[in-house]
C-alpha positions, 0 to 999 in steps of 0.5 A: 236504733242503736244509741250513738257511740261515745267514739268511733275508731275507723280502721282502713284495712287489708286483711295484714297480719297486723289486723290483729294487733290493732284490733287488741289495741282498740280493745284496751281502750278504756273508752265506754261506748267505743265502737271499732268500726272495720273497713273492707279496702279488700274488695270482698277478700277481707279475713272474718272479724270478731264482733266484738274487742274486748268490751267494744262492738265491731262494725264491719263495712263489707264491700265488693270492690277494692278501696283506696285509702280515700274511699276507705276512710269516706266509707269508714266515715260514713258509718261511724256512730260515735260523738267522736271519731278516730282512724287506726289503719291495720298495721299501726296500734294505740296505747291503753287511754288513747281514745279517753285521753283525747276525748277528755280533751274535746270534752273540756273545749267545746270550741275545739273541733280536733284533739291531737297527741305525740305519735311514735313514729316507728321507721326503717330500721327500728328508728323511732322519732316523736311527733306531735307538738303544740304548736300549730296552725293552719298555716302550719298545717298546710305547710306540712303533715305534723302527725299521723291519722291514728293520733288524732280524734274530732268531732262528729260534725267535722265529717259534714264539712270535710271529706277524704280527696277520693282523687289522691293516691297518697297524703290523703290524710294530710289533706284531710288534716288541712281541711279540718285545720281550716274549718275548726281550732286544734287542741294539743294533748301530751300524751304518747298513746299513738304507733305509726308504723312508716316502715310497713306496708304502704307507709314504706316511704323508699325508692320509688314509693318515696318518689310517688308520695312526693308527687302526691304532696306536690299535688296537695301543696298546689291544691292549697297554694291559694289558702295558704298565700291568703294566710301568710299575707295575713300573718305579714300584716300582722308582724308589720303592725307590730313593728310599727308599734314598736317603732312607736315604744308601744310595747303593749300594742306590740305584744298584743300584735305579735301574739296575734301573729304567732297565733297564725303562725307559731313558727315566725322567726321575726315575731319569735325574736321581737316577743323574745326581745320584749320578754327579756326587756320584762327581766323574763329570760326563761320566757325570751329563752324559750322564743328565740330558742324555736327561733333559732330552730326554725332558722338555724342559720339566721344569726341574730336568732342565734345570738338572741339565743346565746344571750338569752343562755348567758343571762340565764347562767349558763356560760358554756351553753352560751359560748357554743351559740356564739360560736355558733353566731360566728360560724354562720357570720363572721363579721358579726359586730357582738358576737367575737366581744361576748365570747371573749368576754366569756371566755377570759372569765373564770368559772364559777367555783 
């Protein structure tokens, strides 16, 4: 029997010129003990593979009729080895320290099911956006998709819980990602090794494979409706016990609940302002600066977010970054009671020599 890989890459493909590419891209890893497990979604048409990449054995699932994505990945799953698993399709690639990068990762945290990364995000027109943040949940994975399958690595064992939806067309992955949310904590790693090449093949999301993907997320979003209302009544607890304490000038047992809620949901506007509000009323700006600024991000036409924003920027020493918020502020609302005081304020001045 062959001992069990280190890590196993799960590549779904259909023979594209691109196969290539992310072949070479899983041979660079510097993973000892990586195996590149190779997925025939071709129906028996797939090119020859090499049996090896670089110092990494190839495994190759053979098979006789076309695979859908789904299937693709179920089967891929099946016959990975490896402590941990990954995905790379055929038209995206991998940086050099990808797979070691994140597998450190699930190394140091026993707890952690899933280890992700900042993915480059290739789109029509050359268009490149970063994706891949540290803040989630598994609300805010049910929410949407925060990154692409080949940014991802987790354990083994996920597979015995969680399985690729054979009954989706598209946003498998996204499924698949939600699943694994619920059932085991994620680790953030910042590192930018992933390419998600969304302009080719399938990925192309235009016209009416725009409108087809869509459906398919429709599909998902009501097959976790349930889930994720549980979850936000949850977090809405949460945040009411929270205010309730600091009604009651409990202000550790109000940090204390509103760190319990963001850990929900990272992305709550009124829990991002109330620990904003406790971190300025501490002298920590920077801190209340960093709360209302995903605040005012999360809710761009809220205006206490933003004006929590703008004086969190005065306070900071940055006159000029805090008289756009408040403008900002006055746009969204007019009428708002401090906003028009402090710009003027600001304004009439003099700058700093």
């Amino acid at each position: 029997m062959m001992p069990r890989a280190r890590a196993s890459l799960i590549v779904r493909s259909i023979g594209r010129p691109e196969l290539t590419e992310a072949l070479a891209a899983a041979g660079a890893q510097t993973c000892p003990g990586l195996e590149v497990v190779v997925v025939d979604a071709t129906g028996g048409h797939h090119p020859p593979v090499p049996d090896r990449v670089g110092p990494h054995d190839v495994v190759f699932v053979a098979g006789s009729l076309p695979r859908t994505r789904p299937v693709a990945a179920n089967a891929g799953l099946d016959a990975a080895s490896g402590d941990y698993l990954g995905f790379l399709d055929d038209d995206d690639t991998l940086l050099p320290g990808h797979v070691e990068g994140l597998a450190a990762a699930l190394d140091a945290d026993p707890r952690c099911g899933l280890a992700y990364c900042v993915a480059r995000e290739i789109r029509q027109g050359g268009v490149v956006l970063r994706v891949g943040h540290a803040r989630l949940s598994p609300l805010t994975m049910i929410e949407s998709c925060h990154f692409p399958p080949c940014a991802a690595l987790f354990r083994r064992s996920i597979r015995e819980r969680c399985r690729f939806d054979e009954s989706l067309e598209a946003a498998e992955d996204w499924d698949f990602w939600i699943q694994v949310a619920l059932a085991a904590p994620f680790r953030f790693v910042p590192q930018e090794t992933a390419v998600y090449r969304a302009d080719r093949g399938r990925s192309v999301m235009t016209g009416g494979a725009a409108a087809a993907s869509e459906r398919w997320r429709d599909v998902v979003r009501a097959k976790w409706s349930g889930e994720r209302d549980a979850l936000l009544h949850r977090v809405e607890r949460k945040f009411d016990a929270a205010l309730d304490r600091w009604a009651r000038g409990d202000r550790a047992g109000t940090l204390q609940a509103v760190e319990s809620t963001l850990a929900d949901y990272p992305f709550h506007v009124g829990a991002l302002n109330l620990r904003g509000s406790l971190r300025a009323e501490a002298g920590d700006f920077r801190g209340a600066w960093d709360d209302f600024d995903v605040a005012a991000e999360a809710a761009p036409e809220d205006s206490a977010s933003v004006f929590n924003l703008a004086q969190a920027t005065e306070r900071l020493g940055r006159p000029a970054d805090a008289a756009l918020l408040y403008r900002r502020v006055l746009a969204i609302d007019a009428l708002h009671p401090h906003a028009g005081a402090r710009l003027a304020a600001l304004l009439s001045t003099p700058p700093s020599p």
